[in-house]
Rosetta silent file (secondary structure, phi, psi, omega in degrees, C-alpha in Angstrom):
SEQUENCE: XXXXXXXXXXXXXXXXXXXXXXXXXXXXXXXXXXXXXXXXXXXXXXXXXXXXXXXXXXXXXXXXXXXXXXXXXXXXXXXXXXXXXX
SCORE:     score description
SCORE:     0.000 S_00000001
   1 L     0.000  179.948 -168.330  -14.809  -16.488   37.076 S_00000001
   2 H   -63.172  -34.729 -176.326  -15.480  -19.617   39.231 S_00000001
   3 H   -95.583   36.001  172.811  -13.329  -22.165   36.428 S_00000001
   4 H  -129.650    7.215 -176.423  -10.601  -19.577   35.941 S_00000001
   5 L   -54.256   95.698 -174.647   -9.066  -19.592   39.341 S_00000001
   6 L   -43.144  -91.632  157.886   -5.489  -19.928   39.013 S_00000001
   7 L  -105.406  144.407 -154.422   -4.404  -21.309   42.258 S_00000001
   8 L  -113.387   18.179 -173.206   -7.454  -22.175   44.990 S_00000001
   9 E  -176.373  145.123 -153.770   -5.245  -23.191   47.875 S_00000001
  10 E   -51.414  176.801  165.103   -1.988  -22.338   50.066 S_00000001
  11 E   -80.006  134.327 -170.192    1.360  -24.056   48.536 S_00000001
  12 E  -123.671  148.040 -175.940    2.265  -27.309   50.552 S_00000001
  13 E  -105.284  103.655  169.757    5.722  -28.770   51.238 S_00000001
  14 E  -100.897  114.002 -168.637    5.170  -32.741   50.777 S_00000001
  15 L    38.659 -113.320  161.897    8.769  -34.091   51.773 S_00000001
  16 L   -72.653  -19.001  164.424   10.886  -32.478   49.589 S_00000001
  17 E  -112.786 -156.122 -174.130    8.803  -30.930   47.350 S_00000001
  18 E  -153.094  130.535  174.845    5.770  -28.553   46.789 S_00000001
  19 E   -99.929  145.835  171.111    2.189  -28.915   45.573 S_00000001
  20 E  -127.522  145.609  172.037   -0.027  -26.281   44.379 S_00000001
  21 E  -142.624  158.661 -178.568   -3.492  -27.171   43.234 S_00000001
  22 L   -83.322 -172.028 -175.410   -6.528  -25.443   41.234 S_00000001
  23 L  -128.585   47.701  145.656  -10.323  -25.587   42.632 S_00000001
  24 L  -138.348   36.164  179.064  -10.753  -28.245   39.438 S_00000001
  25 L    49.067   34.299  176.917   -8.160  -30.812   40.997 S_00000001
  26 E   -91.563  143.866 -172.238   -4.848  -30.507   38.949 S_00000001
  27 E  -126.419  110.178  167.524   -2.104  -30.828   41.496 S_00000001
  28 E   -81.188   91.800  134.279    1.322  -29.393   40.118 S_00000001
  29 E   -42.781   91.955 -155.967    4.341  -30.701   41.866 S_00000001
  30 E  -129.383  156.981  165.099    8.034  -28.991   41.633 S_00000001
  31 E   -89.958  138.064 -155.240   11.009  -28.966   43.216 S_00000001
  32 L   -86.082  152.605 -171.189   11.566  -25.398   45.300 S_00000001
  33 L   168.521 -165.937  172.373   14.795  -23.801   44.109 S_00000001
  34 L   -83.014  -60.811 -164.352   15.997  -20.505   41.327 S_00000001
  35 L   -89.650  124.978  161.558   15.064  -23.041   38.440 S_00000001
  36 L   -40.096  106.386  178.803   11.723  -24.133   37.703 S_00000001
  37 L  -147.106   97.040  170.501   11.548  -27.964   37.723 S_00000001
  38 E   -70.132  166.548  170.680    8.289  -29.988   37.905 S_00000001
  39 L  -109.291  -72.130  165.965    8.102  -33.049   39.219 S_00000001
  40 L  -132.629 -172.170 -174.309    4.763  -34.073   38.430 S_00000001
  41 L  -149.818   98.078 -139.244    1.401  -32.889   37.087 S_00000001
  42 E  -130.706  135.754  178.555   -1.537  -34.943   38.889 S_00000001
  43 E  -149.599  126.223  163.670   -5.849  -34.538   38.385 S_00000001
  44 L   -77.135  136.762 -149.356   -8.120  -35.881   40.394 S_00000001
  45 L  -124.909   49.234 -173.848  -10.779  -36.813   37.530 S_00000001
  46 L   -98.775  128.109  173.702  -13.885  -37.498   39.841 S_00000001
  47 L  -118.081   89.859  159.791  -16.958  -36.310   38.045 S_00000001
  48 L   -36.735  131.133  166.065  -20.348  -34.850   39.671 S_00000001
  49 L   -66.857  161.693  175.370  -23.531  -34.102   38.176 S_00000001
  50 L  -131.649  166.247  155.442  -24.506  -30.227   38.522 S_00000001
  51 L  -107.592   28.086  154.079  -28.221  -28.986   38.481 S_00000001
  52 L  -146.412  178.804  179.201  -27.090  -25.810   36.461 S_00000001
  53 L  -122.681   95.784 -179.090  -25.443  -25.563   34.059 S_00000001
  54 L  -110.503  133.630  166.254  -21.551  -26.223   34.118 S_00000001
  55 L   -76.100 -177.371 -155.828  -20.176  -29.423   33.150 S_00000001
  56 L   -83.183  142.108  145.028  -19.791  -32.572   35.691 S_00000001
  57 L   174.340  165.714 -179.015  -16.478  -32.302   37.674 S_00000001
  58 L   -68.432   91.626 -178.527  -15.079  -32.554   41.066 S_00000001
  59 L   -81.350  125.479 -172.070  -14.458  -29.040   42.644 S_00000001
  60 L   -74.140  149.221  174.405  -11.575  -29.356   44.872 S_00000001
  61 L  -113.529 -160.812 -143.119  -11.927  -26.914   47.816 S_00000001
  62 L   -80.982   14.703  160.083  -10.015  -23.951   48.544 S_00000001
  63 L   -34.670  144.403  165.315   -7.935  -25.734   51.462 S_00000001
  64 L   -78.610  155.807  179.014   -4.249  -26.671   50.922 S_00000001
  65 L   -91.147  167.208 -159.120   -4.088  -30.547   50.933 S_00000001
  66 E  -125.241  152.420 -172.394   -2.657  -31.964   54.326 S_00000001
  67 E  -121.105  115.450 -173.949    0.348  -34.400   54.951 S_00000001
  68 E  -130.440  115.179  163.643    0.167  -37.182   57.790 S_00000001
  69 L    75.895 -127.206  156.020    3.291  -39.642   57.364 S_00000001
  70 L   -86.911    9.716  171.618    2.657  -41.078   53.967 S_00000001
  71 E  -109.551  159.780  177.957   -0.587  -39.888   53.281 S_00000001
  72 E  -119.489  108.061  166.341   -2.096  -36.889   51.715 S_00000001
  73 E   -95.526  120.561  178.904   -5.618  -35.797   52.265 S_00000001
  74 E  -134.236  135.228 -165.615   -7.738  -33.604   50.093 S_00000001
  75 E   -78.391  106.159 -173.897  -10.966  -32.122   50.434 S_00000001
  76 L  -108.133 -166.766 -162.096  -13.424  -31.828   47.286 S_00000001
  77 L   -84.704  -39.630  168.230  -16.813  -31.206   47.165 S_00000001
  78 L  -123.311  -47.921 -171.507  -18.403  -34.376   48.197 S_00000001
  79 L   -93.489  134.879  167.294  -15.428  -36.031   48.816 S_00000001
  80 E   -84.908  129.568 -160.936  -12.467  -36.623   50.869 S_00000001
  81 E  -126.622  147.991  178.929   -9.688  -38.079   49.124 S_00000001
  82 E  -135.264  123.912 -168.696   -6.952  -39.791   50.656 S_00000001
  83 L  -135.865  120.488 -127.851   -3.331  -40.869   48.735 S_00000001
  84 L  -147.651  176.293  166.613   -1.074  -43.092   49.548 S_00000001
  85 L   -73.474  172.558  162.753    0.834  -46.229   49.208 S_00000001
  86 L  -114.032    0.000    0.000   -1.155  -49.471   49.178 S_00000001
């Protein structure tokens, strides 16, 4: 079903490592290799009202997120999100 989607978008190589993300905005980071080793485990935790009924959350869409420099941009449902240094 629409919340059971394992992974919603290609695998991306951010410097050395690789993000995968869901279509509910958990972003798994690991390092590529034989042995499994995350690096981090990241959720964008922006919540939306619905008019049916599903609870409020951010649907990420099915896009890979994209890497310019030091930034990352990813595309949700109303939003664009972009993440970076400060």
């Amino acid at each position: 079903s629409y919340n059971h989607i394992g992974v919603a978008a290609s695998p991306t190589l951010i410097g050395e490592n690789i993000a995968v993300m869901d279509n509910q905005g958990s972003c798994l980071v690991f390092e590529p290799g034989p042995v499994f080793k995350q690096v981090a485990m990241n959720r964008l935790e922006t919540m939306l009202p619905r008019d049916w009924p599903i609870p409020p959350q951010e649907t990420i869409a099915n896009g890979p997120p994209v890497v310019d420099k030091n930034r990352i941009y990813i595309r949700g449902e109303q939003y664009l999100y972009c993440i970076g240094a400060k």
